[in-house]
C-alpha positions in Angstrom: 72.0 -76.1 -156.8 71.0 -72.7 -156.6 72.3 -69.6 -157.8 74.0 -69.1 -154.3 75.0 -72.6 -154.2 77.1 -72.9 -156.9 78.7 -69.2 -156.0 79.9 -70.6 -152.2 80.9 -73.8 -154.1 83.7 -72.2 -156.7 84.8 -69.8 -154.5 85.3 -73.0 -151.5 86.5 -75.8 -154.6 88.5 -73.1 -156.9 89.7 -70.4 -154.7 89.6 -71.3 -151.1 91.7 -74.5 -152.4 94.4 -72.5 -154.0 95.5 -70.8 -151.0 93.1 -67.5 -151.0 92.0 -66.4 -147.3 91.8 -62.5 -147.4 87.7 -62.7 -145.9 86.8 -59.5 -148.0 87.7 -61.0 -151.2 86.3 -64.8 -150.4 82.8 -62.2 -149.5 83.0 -60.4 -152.8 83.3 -63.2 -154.7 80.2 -65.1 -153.1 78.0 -61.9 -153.5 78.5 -61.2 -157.2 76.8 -63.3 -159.4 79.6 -64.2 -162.5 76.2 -65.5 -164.4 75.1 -62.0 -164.7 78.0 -60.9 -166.6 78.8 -63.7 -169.7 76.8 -64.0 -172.6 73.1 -66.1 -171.9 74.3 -68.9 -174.0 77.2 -69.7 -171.7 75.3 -69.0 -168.4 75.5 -73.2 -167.6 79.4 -72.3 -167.1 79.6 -69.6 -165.5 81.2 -71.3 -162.5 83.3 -73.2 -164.2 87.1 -72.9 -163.3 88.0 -71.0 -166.9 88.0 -68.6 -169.0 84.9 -68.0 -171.2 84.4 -66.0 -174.3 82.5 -62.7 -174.1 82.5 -61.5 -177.5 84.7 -58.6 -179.4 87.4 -61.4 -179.4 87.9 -61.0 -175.5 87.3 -63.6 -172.4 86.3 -63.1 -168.9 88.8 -64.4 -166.9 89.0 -67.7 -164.8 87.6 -67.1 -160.9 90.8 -68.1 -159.8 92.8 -65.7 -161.8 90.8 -62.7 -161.1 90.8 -63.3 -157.2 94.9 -64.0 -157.4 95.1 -60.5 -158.8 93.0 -59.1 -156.3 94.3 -60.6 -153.1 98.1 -59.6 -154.8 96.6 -56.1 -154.8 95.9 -56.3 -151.2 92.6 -54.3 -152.0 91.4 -52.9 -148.2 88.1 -51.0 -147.8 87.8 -46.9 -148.7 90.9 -47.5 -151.1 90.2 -46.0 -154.6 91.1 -48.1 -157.8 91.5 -48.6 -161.2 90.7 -51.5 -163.4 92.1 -51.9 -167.2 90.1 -54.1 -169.3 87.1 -54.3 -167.5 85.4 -56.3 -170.5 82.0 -57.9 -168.9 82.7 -55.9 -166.0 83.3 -58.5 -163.9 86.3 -58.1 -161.5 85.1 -54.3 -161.6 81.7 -55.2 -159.8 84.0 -57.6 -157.5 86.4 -54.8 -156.4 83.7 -52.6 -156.0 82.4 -55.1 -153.0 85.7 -54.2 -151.5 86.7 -51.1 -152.6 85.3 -47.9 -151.7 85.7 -46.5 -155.2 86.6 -48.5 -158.6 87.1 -47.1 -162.2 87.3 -49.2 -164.7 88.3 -48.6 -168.5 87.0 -51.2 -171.5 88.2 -50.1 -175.1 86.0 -51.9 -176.6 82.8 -49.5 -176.4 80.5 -51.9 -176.9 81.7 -54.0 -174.0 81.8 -51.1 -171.8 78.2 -50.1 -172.4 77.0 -53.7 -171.4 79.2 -53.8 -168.0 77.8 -50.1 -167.3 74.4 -51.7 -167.6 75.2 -54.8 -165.7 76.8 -53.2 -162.2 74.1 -50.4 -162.9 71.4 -53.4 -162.4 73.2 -54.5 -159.8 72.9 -51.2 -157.7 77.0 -51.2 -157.2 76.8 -47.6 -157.4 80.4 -46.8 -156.5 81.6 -48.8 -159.7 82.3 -46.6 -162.9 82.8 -48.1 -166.3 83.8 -46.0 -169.2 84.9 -47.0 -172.7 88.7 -45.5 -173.2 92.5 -46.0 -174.1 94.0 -48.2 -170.6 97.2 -48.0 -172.1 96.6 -43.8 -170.8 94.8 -45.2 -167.8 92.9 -42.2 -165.9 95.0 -39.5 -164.8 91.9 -37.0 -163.7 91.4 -39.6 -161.2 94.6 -40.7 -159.9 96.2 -41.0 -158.1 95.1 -45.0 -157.3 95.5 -46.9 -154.5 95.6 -50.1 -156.7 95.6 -50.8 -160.7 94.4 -54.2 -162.1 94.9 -55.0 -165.8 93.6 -57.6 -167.4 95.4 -57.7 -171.1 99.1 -58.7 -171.3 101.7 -56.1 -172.2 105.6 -56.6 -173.1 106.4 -53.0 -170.9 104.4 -51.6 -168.0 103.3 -48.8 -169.3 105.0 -45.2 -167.6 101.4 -43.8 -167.5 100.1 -46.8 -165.2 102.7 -46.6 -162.8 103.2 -42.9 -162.2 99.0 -43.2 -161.5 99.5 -45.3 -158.7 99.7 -43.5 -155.1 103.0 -44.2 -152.9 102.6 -47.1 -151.5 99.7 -48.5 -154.1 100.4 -51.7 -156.5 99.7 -52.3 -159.9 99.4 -56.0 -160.8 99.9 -56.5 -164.3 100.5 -59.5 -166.8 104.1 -59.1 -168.5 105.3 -60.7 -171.3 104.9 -62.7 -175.0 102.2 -63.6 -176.5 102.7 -67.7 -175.5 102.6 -66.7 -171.9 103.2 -64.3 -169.3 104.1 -63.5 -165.9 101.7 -61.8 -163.5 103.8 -59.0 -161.6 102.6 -56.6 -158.8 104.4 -53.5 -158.9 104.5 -51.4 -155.4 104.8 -47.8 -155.6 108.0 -47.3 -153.1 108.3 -43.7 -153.4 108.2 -40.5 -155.9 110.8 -42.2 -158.9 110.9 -45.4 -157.2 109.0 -49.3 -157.8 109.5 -52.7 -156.6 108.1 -55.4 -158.2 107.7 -59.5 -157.6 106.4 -62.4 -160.0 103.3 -63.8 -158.7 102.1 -67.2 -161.4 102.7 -67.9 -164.9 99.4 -66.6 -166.6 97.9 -66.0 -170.5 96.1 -63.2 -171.2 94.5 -61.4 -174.1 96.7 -58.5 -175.4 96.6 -54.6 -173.9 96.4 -52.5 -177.4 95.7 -48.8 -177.7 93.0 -46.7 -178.8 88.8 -47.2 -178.5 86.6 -49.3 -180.6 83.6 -47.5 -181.3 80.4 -49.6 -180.4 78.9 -50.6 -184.2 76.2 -53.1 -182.9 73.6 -52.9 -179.9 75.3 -54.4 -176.8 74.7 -57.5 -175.9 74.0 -59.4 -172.9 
């Protein structure tokens, strides 16, 4: 198959199967190649319906996952938004096919310097990766019309949720460490949120502070 190929065929056998319709994402997901952003010794799997490793302790989510999050997000085109934990960079370069602008923080620096490189490749100009604290998210660019964070947390943070705009969501896995609950949380008003439980899901903690890059990053 080629690279194409097996692209149409996870997004039709993992997504398409699960219940995900929204046209913009099923698009995104068929345009960015997932092979571009793991490590070159696992490129054989990149379109296999899992997680994989991506170094620094950290994963790239499953397909699946990453497009449940979206579509909860109900991402449309011109909307501005904020990934946290952008780790390969990923789901970043995938909201960025739908998005008209997408920030997206990695704390580990070294991580973040590789995803800058890979959507910089790419020529997804509107995507911007920087190496920072997600726990602050980005308040000299809120407000957002939708946050997506990829690390598990026992309480939203305030900081993420005063950053969305009225009416934005912030989906966001909550709970222990054995497993979690993804939430989307909508914006209702000034002092005011309403949130749902979307699938039981296990991520890699959300933990404060940068990690200074040490070694050459790595594709």
């Amino acid at each position: 198959m080629t690279e194409s190929e097996k692209r149409k065929a996870m997004v039709e056998r993992q997504i398409c199967r699960r219940g995900i319709d929204s046209a913009p994402v099923l698009t995104a997901f068929r345009t960015v190649p997932r092979a571009n952003f793991v490590p070159e010794g696992t490129r054989e799997l990149a379109y296999e319906d899992g997680p994989l490793p991506i170094g620094s302790g950290q994963t790239i989510s499953q397909p699946y996952i990453v497009a449940r999050m979206i579509d909860a997000a109900q991402i449309a085109s011109g909307v501005r938004v904020l990934e946290v934990g952008a780790g390969s960079g990923y789901a970043a370069a995938l909201l960025s096919r739908i998005a008209g602008e997408v920030y997206a923080i990695e704390r580990y620096e070294t991580l973040a310097n590789a995803a800058r490189q890979r959507v910089e490749k790419l020529g997804y100009g509107n995507c911007t990766i920087i190496a920072g604290d997600g726990m602050e998210g980005l308040p000299g660019e809120a407000p957002f019309d939708a946050i997506l964070v990829a690390a598990r947390i026992d309480t939203v943070p305030d900081a993420l949720k005063h950053q969305l705009a009225i009416g934005g969501r912030l989906v966001i896995p909550v709970g222990g460490e054995a497993i979690q609950q993804l939430r989307c949380i909508e914006r209702t008003g000034e002092d005011a949120w309403e949130s749902r439980d979307i699938a039981p899901v296990r991520f890699v903690p959300l933990l404060e502070g940068i990690v200074p890059e040490t070694l050459p990053a790595s594709e």
